[in-house]
N, C-alpha and C positions, 0 to 999 in steps of 0.2 A: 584579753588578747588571744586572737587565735594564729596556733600552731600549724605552721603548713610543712610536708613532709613530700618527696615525689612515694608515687606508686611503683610498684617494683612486679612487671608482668612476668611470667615464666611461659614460652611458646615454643612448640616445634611441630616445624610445618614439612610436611615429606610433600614432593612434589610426584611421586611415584608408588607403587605398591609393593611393599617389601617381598611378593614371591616374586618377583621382578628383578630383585637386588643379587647381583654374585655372591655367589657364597666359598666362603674363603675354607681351601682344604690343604694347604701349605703355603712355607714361605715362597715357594716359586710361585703359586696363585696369587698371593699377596703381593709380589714385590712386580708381578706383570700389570695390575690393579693401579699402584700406585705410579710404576714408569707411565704409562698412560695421560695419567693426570696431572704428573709433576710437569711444572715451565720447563720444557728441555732449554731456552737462552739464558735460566738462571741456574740450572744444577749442577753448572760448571763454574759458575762464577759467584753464588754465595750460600750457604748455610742455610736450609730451613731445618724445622723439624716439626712434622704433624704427628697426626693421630688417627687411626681408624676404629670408625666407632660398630661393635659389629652388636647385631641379637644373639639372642641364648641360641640361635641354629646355624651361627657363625655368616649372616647373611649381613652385608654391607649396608648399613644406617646412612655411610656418611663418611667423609673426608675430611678432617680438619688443621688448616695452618695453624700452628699457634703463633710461630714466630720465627724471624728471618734474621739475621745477623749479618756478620762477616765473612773474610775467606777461611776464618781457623775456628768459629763458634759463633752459639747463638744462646740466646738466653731463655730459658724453660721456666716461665711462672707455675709453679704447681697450681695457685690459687683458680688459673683462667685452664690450666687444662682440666680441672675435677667440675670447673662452675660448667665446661661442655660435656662432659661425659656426665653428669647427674641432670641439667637441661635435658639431652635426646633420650635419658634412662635408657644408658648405654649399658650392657652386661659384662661386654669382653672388648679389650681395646689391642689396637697390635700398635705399639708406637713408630716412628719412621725418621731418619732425615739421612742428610746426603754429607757427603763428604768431598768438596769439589774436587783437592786435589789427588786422588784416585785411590786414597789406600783406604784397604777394609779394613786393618787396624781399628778396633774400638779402643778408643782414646781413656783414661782415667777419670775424665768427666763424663763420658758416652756411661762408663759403667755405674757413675755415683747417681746420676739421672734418673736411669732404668731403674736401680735400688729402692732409691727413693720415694719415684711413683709407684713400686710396686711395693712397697708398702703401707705408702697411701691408700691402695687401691683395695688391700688386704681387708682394711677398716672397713670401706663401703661395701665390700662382697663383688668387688670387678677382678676379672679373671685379665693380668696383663700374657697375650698370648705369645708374644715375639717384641723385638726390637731389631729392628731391619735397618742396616746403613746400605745407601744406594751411591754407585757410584756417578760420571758421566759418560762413564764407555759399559753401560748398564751390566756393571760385576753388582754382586750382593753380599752382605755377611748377614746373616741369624743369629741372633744371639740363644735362641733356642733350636737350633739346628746343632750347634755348639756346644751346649747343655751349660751355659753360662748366666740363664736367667734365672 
């Protein structure tokens, strides 16, 4: 009897050349980086939280949603944010999402999140560099501006 099993490819494909990519020198760089790209019709009306995936010269890989919720949270798989950050062999990641209803308040879960991947990220040798909550009247909080990470 034969065994069949799928194939499991690993790819990443840049469409651009990384001296080309912004290079992130603060949370204000970062968090003008990500208003840009975020849906302004949903940053007021539900919960993502991405990821930016940066090189060892803090140059921008890549953007990624992981996941979209509600109006009070969203749900953060560790498993699919490390399987993208080890896919682009990512170095340094700056985490990100939004808070519709306007406060910069990092929440209890905001901070057990941040904890958690960053000590995921300890194991793999990824540098977590900020966690950024954005508003929709584009205010910010750092969580390492803060000295909170």
């Amino acid at each position: 009897m034969k065994t069949k099993v799928n194939e499991i490819a690993i790819k990443y494909q840049g469409n651009f050349k990384i001296s080309q990519a912004p290079k992130i020198t603060s949370s204000i760089c970062a968090t003008e980086l990500l208003f840009k790209t975020w849906n302004k019709d949903q940053i007021g009306l539900q919960e993502c939280f991405k990821i930016m995936l940066l090189n060892n010269a803090n140059k921008v890989k890549g953007i990624f949603q992981v996941s979209t919720g509600g109006i009070t949270g969203t749900l953060v798989d560790l498993r699919i944010v490390f399987a993208v950050i080890l896919k682009s062999l990512t170095t340094s990641i700056i985490l990100a999402h939004n808070h519709p209803s306007g406060t910069l308040k990092p929440s209890i879960a905001d901070k057990r999140i941040t904890e958690k991947i960053k000590n995921a990220a300890i194991l793999c040798d990824i540098k977590v560099l900020d966690h950024l909550i954005l508003t929709p009247e584009g205010d910010f909080f750092s969580f390492a501006d803060e000295g909170i990470l």
